[in-house]
N, C-alpha and C positions, 0 to 999 in steps of 0.2 A: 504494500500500500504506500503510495505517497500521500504529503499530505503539503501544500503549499502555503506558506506562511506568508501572508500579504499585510505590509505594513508602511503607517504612513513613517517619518523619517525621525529619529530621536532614540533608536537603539533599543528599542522595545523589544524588535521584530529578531537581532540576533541574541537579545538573552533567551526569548522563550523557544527558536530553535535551539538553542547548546541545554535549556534544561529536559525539551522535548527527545533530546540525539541521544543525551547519557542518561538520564534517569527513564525513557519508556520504554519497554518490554519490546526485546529484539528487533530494536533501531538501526540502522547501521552507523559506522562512528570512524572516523578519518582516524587511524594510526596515531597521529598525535593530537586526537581531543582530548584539550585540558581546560578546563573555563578557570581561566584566570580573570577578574575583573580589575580593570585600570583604575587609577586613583580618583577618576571621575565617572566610575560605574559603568563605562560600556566593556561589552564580552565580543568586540569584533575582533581578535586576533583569535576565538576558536575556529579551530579548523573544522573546514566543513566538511562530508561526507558524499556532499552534491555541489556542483559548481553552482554557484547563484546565479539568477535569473534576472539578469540589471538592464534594466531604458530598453525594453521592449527589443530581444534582438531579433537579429531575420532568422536564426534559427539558432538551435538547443538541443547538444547531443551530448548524453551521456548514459551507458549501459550500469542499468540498475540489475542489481540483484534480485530477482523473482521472492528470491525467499527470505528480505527483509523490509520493512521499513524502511524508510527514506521520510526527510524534511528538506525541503527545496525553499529558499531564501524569494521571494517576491519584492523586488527593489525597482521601482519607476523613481522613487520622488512621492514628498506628499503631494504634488502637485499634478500628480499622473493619476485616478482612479482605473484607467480602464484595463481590463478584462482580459486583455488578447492572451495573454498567457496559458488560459485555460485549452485553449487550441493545441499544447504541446503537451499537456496534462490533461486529458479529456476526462480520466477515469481517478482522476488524486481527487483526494477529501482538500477543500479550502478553509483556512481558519484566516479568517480576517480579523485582524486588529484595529480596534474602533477606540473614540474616546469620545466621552461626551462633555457637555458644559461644564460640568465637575473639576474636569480632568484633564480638562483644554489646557490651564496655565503649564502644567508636566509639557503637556506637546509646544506648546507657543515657548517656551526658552529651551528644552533640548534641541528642538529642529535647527534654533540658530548655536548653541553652543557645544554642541555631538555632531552633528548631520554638517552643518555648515563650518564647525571648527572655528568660529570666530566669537569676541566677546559680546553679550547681550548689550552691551553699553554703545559698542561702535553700530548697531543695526536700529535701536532703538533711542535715540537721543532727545532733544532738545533744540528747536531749529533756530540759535542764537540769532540768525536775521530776525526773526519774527518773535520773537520771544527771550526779552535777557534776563528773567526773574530766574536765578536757579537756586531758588531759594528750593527744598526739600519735596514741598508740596507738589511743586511745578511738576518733580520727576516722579511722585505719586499719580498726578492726575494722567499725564505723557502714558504710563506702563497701565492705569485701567483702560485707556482708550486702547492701546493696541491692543488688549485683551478682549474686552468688546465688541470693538469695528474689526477686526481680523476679519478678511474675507474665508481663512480655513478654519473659521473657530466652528463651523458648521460641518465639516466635513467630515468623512470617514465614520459614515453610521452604518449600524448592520445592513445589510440587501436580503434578497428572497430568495438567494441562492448556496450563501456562506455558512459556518459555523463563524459565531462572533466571541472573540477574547476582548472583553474589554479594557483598555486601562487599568479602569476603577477595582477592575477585578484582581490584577497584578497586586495591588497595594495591601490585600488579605492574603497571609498566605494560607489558611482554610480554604478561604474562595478559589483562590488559583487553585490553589492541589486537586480540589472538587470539581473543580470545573475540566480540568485535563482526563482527569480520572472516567467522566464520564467520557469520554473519546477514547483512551487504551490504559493500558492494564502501566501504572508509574510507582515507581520508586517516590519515599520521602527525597524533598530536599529541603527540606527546612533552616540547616545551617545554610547552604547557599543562598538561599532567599533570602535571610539576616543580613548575610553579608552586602548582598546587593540593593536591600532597603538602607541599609547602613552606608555606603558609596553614594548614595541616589539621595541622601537624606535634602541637602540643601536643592532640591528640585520638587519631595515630593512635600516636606515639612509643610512650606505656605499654605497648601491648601488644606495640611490637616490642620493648621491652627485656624485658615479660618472658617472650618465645619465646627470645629469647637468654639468660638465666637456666635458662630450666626445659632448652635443650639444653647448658649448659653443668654442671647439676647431674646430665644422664643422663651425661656424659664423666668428671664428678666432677672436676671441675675449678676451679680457682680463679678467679675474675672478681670485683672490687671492687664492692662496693654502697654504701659511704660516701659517693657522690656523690649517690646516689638519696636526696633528702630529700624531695621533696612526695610528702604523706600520699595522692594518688589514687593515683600510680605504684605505690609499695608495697600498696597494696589491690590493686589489676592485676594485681600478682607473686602474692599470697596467695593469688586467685582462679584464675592458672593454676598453680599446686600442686593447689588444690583439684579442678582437673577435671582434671590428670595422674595422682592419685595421691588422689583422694577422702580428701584429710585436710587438716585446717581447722588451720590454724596456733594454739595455744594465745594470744591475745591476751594477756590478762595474765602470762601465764610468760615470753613473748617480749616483754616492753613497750621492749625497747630492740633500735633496727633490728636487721639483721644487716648487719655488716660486708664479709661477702665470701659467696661460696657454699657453699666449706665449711663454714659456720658450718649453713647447708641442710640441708646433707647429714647434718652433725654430728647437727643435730635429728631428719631422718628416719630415721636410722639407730638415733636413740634408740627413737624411737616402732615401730619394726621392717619401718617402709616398706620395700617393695621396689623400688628405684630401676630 
């Protein structure tokens, strides 16, 4: 069986082939698979067992073993959705790699600091012609908008034809295990998966803090935010208000963080949000 792992760009696509190659039941597995993770959490230097399948080529040859397993690499670009690939794979299981609103912020900064190898700061700035405030706020309000308005913030939902891995689902590793499990018979990897929660933290951390934010402002409850100073995180926070409760934080009225939640609450209670 194969099984083509189609993913948008941010390194997702080659950890859950190297945990799908070594830990699923009679995979086959390149002489030197070793998942080593780099200091910034990607697994691209495991070696693959199938050549990957990169920007649509004119053609795709490699003699599989009948009597294993295989995981074949699915690489356009997140900017590529289409399909054609399945023409050389007529009869492989597809598992598509989705993310959604949730889980967009994970994909909108690895795409540019994994995939594209460059710093989030040179692709996302501040356009000092138009703008010379750079006071804090400025660079808060600049990273919710690209989160927001991102034309791929929508993209890469499940279809009518895929098995879908979501994101969100990576970030449990009950979920994920559960979720592979019901597809072929897998080995635990739990230390692996620490490890690469652990490498990935300053990617996945914002959005768990601000899931614990936005449930701590539906209790109305008090949680300190004076600790949260880097300007992505509080963009992260902004942007899940914005898809809780479809309201944009006033940047220049707010230009000095909030200190705790109810300071949140305070505000949406002015504006006559319904919590």
């Amino acid at each position: 069986m194969i099984y083509c792992i189609w993913y948008p760009s941010g390194g997702f696509g080659h950890f859950v082939n190297a945990i799908i190659s070594l830990y699923g039941k009679n995979f086959a597995k390149s002489d030197h698979a070793e998942l080593n993770l780099s200091s910034t959490g990607d697994s691209h230097q495991y070696a693959l067992a199938a050549p990957k399948y990169l920007h649509d080529p004119d053609d795709y040859n490699f003699e599989f073993d009948q009597n294993k397993n295989y995981t074949v690499l699915i690489d356009n670009g997140i900017n590529n959705q289409t399909d054609r690939f399945k023409s050389f794979f007529p009869k492989a299981t597809i598992i598509k790699i989705c993310y959604s609103d949730c889980s967009w912020p994970i994909i909108a900064r690895t795409m540019i600091e994994k995939a594209m190898d460059v710093s989030f700061e040179s692709q996302v700035n501040l356009d000092l012609d138009l703008w010379n405030n750079q006071d804090q706020w400025s660079y808060r309000e600049k990273y919710f908008l690209f989160l927001r308005d991102h034309e791929l913030r929508p993209e890469w939902k499940p279809d009518n034809t895929s098995i879908h891995l979501c994101v969100d689902d990576l970030l449990d590793y009950a979920q994920f295990y559960s979720k592979l499990q019901t597809l072929f018979e897998i080995e635990s990897f739990e230390d692996v998966w620490h490890a690469w929660r652990d490498t990935n933290k300053k990617y996945i951390d914002p959005i768990s803090i601000a899931d614990k934010v936005i449930k701590t402002i539906r209790a109305r409850e008090l949680l300190p935010l004076d600790h949260v100073t880097d300007s992505w995180t509080q963009a992260v926070i902004y942007y899940y208000i914005w898809l809780q409760y479809n309201f944009e934080v006033p940047h220049n009225d707010y230009s000095e963080w909030f200190t705790n939640t109810m300071d949140i609450v305070k505000m949406l209670d002015k504006h006559n949000i319904i919590i």
